[in-house]
BADO-91431 format. One record per residue (C-alpha): residue in one letter; x, y, z. Coordinates in steps of 0.25 Angstrom, whole numbers, padded with zeros to 4 digits, always signed. Example, Ala and Ser with C-alpha at 12.3 -4.5 7.8 and 13.67 -1.06 7.14 Angstrom:
BEGIN
A+0049-0018+0031
S+0055-0004+0029
This chain:
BEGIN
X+0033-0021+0046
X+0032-0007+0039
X+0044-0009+0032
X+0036-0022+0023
X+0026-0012+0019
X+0033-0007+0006
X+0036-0020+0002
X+0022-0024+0004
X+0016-0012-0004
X+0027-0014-0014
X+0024-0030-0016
X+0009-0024-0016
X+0010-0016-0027
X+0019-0027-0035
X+0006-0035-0033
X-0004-0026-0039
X+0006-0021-0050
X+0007-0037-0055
X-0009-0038-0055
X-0010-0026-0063
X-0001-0029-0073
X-0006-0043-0074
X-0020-0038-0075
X-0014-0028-0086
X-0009-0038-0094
X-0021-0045-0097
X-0028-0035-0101
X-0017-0026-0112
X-0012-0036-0121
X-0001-0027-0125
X+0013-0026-0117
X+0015-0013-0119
X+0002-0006-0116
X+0002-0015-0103
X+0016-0009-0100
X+0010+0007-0102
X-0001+0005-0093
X+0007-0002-0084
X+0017+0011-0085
X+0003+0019-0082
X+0000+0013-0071
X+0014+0013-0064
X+0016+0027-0067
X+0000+0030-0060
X+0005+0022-0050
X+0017+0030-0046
X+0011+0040-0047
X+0002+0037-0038
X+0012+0034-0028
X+0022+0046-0029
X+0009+0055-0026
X+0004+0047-0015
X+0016+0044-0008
X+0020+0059-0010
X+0031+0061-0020
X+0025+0074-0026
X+0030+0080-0014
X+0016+0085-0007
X+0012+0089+0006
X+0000+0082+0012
X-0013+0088+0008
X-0024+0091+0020
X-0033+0090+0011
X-0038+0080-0001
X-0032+0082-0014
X-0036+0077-0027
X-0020+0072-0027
X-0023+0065-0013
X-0038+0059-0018
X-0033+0053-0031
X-0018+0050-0030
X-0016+0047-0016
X-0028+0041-0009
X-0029+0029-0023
X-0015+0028-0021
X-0015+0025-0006
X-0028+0014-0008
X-0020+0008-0017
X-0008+0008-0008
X-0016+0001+0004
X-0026-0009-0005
X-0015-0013-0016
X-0007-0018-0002
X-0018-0024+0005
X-0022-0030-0008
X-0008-0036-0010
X-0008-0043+0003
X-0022-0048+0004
X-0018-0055-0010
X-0006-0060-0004
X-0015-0065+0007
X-0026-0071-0002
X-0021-0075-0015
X-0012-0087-0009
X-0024-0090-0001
X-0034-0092-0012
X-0026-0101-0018
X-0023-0110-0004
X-0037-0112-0006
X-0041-0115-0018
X-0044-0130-0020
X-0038-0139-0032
X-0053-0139-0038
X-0053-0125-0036
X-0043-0122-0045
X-0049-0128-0056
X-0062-0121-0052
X-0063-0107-0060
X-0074-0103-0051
X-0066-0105-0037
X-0055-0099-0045
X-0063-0086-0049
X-0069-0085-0035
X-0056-0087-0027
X-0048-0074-0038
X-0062-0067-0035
X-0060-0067-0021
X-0045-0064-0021
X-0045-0054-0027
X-0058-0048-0021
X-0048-0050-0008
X-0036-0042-0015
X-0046-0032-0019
X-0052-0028-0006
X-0041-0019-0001
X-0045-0010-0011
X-0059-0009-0009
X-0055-0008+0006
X-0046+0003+0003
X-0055+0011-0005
X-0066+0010+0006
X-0054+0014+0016
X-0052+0026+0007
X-0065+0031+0003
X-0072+0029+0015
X-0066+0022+0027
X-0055+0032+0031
X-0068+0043+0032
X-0078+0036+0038
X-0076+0043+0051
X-0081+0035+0063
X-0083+0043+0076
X-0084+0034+0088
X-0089+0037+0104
X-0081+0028+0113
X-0085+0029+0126
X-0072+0029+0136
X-0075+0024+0151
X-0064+0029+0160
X-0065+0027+0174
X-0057+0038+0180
X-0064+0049+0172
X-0071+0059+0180
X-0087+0058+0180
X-0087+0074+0175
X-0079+0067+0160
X-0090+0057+0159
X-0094+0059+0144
X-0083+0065+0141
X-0079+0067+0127
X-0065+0066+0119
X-0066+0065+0102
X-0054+0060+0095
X-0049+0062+0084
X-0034+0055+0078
X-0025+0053+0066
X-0029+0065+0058
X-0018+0064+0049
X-0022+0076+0040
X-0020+0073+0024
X-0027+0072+0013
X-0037+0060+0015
X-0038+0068+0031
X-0040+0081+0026
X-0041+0094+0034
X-0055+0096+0030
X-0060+0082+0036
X-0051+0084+0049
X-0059+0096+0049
X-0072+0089+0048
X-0068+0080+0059
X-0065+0089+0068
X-0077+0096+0066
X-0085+0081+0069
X-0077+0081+0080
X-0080+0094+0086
X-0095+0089+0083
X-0094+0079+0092
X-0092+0087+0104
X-0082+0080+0112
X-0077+0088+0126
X-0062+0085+0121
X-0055+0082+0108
X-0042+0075+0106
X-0033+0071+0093
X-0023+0060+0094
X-0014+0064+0083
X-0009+0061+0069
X-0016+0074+0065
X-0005+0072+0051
X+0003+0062+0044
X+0016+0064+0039
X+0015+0077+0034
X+0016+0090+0041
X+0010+0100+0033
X-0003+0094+0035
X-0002+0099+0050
X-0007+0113+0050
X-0018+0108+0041
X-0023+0095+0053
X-0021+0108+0064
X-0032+0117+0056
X-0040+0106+0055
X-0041+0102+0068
X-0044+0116+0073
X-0058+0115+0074
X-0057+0106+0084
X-0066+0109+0097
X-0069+0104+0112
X-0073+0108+0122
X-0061+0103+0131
X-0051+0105+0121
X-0045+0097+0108
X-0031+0091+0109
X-0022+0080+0103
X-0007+0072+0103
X+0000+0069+0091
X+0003+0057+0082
X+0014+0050+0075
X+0011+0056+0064
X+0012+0069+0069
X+0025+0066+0075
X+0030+0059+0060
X+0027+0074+0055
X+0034+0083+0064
X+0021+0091+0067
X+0018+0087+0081
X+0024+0100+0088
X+0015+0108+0078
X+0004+0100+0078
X+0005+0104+0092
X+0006+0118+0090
X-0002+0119+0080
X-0016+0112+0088
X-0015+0121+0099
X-0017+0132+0091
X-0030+0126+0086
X-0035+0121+0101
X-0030+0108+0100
X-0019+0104+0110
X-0008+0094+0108
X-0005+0085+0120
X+0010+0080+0117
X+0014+0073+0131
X+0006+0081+0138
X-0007+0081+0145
X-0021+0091+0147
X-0031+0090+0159
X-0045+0091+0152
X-0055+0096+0162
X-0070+0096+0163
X-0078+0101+0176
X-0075+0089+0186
X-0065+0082+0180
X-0055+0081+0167
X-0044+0071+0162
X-0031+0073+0157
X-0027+0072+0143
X-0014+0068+0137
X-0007+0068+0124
X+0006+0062+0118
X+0013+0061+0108
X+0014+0049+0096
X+0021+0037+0105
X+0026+0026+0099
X+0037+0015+0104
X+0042+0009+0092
X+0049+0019+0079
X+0036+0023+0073
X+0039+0033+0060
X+0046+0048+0066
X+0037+0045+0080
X+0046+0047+0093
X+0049+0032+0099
X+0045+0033+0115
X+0050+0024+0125
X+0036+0021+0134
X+0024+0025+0128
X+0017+0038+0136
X+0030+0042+0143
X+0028+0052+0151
X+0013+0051+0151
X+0013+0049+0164
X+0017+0063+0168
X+0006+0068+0161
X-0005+0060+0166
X-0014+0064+0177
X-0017+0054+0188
X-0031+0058+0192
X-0038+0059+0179
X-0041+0052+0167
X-0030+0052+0155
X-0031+0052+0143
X-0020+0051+0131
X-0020+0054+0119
X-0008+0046+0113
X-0008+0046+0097
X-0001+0030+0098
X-0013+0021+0105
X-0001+0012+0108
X+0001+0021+0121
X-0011+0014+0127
X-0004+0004+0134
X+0005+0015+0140
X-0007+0025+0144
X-0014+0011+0151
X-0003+0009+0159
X-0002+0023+0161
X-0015+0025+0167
X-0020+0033+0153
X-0035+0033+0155
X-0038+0034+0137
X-0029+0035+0127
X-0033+0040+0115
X-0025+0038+0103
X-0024+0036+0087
X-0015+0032+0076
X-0018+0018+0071
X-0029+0025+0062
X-0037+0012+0068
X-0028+0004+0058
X-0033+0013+0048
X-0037+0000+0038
X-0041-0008+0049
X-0049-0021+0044
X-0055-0024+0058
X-0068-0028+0052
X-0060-0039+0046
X-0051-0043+0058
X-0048-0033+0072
X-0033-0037+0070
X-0032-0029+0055
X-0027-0017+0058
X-0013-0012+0054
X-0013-0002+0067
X-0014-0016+0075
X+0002-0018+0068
X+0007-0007+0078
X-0004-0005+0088
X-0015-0014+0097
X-0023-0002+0098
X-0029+0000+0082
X-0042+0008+0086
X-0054+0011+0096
X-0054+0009+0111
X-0044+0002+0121
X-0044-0003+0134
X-0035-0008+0145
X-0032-0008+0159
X-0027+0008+0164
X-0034+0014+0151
X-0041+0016+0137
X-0036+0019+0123
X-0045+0023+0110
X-0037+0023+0098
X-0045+0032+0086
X-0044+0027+0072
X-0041+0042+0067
X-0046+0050+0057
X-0036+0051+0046
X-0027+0039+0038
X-0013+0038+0035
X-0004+0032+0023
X-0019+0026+0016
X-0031+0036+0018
X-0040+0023+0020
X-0048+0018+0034
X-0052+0005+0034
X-0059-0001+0047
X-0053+0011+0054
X-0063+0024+0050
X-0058+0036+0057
X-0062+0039+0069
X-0067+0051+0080
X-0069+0046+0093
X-0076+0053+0104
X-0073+0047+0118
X-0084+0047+0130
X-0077+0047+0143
X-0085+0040+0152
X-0082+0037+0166
């Protein structure tokens, strides 16, 4: 399937490329001024990819540059809206003329109507886009779910765990507003705080730079974390590791903490980025969990933190009372509001966003806080969770 998506981007641009020229042709008259401008703009436009697509040979910056403000981020809108407008015009132009009736055709009225509302359709990614990018991927939401769990100890009752997931630290998830949301973190007060990986994306310079703005992290039963895919695609995860626990914030890779409070406590355990099937440089594991077992604690509550929420059905046969996990960025442009079933996440994954349930335990997927390949959130905003233990 991922092997059809640069031959739909491709086609898509073909598309748009033909519209502009035939809009271009009715307005200059003259062949060869068309074919300047037409020059001007192929040459804005490879520009415009080599710089996004980073054949200048940068690092990723940590922080927002005017490079990254005008080149990259118009770049990538028209990257996702030009495509989704492509197919929606595939979708709709066919239809529109399934429908139109003989009388309607001789009708310029319905005929202007049904252009108007076609390409108002093939519009609508961009203005979706744009709202995506301006405002939906930093309209933070924090949400209180309350988690019932029979087995916890009555001395945990109101117990309090904030999450935080897919940081991935760049330019449109800069250091200074991971900063700031550790701070609203630490505002919150929660007793215990835990990360759930994909602190970078792909490159690893931007490491040192996720680590010091994590620092300020503060709880009072400690901060601590497992990896991602993404930190594994990087080749940082052993520094990562390092790195955090200089700063208070310990790792958890395959292994397993008691947390304790006066008359009672739980045990809390981290894993590594699990997947079954080849997923980019990501290590392919035969059963989900393996070795888990070893690490769990019979007589107490257990809680995971497992980057991949495909883990859940493992951990529930398990015995894992909540899992806590990340990565599908809650579909990221997730157009629920239209339909629960449009969500790309839902392609590789049942368990897109929120809270789940079945028999032997619980799992909450958090939407994340950062974006990858388009900085744009749509029907996805990013997301701190602060869980209520209850009993």
């Amino acid at each position: 399937m991922w092997s059809l998506l640069p031959v739909l981007f491709f086609a898509s641009q073909v598309y748009w490329a033909a519209r502009l020229f035939r809009w271009g042709r009715r307005r200059v008259r003259k062949s060869l001024h068309l074919a300047v401008a037409a020059a001007g703009v192929l040459a804005i436009y490879a520009f415009f990819f080599a710089y996004t697509f980073g054949y200048f040979e940068k690092h990723t910056p940590t922080h927002l540059t005017a490079g990254e403000a005008f080149f990259t981020a118009p770049f990538d809108w028209w990257i996702a809206a030009s495509v989704f407008s492509f197919l929606v015009a595939v979708l709709v132009s066919p239809l529109s003329l399934l429908r139109r009736p003989r009388k309607a055709i001789e009708s310029p009225e319905r005929r202007v109507f049904l252009e108007r509302a076609t390409n108002a359709a093939i519009a609508s990614p961009f203005v979706l886009g744009a709202y995506g990018l301006l405002y939906g991927r930093l309209n933070l939401e924090t949400t209180a779910p309350r988690i019932r769990l029979a087995r916890l100890p009555k001395a945990l009752h109101g117990f309090r765990i904030a999450q935080l997931s897919d940081l991935h630290i760049g330019p449109f998830m800069p250091e200074e507003q991971i900063r700031q949301y550790a701070g609203m973190v630490n505002a919150l007060k929660p007793d215990l705080i835990v990360l759930t990986g994909d602190f970078v994306t792909f490159d690893p310079t931007t490491a040192p730079a996720v680590v010091r703005a994590r620092a300020g992290l503060r709880a009072p039963l400690g901060v601590y974390g497992c990896l991602g895919n993404h930190d594994a695609w990087a080749r940082v995860e052993d520094w990562l590791t390092a790195a955090f626990a200089q700063v208070g914030v310990r790792i958890l890779r395959h292994q397993a903490v008691p947390i304790n409070v006066p008359g009672g406590g739980f045990n809390l355990v981290g894993v590594d980025f699990q997947t079954r099937r080849p997923f980019g440089r990501s290590p392919v594991v035969g059963q989900f969990l393996q070795g888990v077992d070893r690490l769990m604690a019979p007589d107490r509550v257990n809680i995971l933190l497992s980057h991949n929420p495909d883990t859940f059905d493992r951990a529930a046969e398990m015995g894992v009372d909540f899992s806590l996990a990340g990565h599908t960025h809650g579909g990221q442009a997730a157009l629920e509001f239209i339909s629960p079933e449009i969500a790309p996440s839902r392609l590789v994954t049942p368990y897109v966003s929120g809270h789940f349930e079945k028999p032997g335990g619980q799992l909450y997927v958090n939407r994340g806080i950062g974006t990858i390949g388009v900085p744009i959130r749509i029907g996805a905003p990013p997301e701190i969770s602060v869980f209520e233990l209850v009993v």
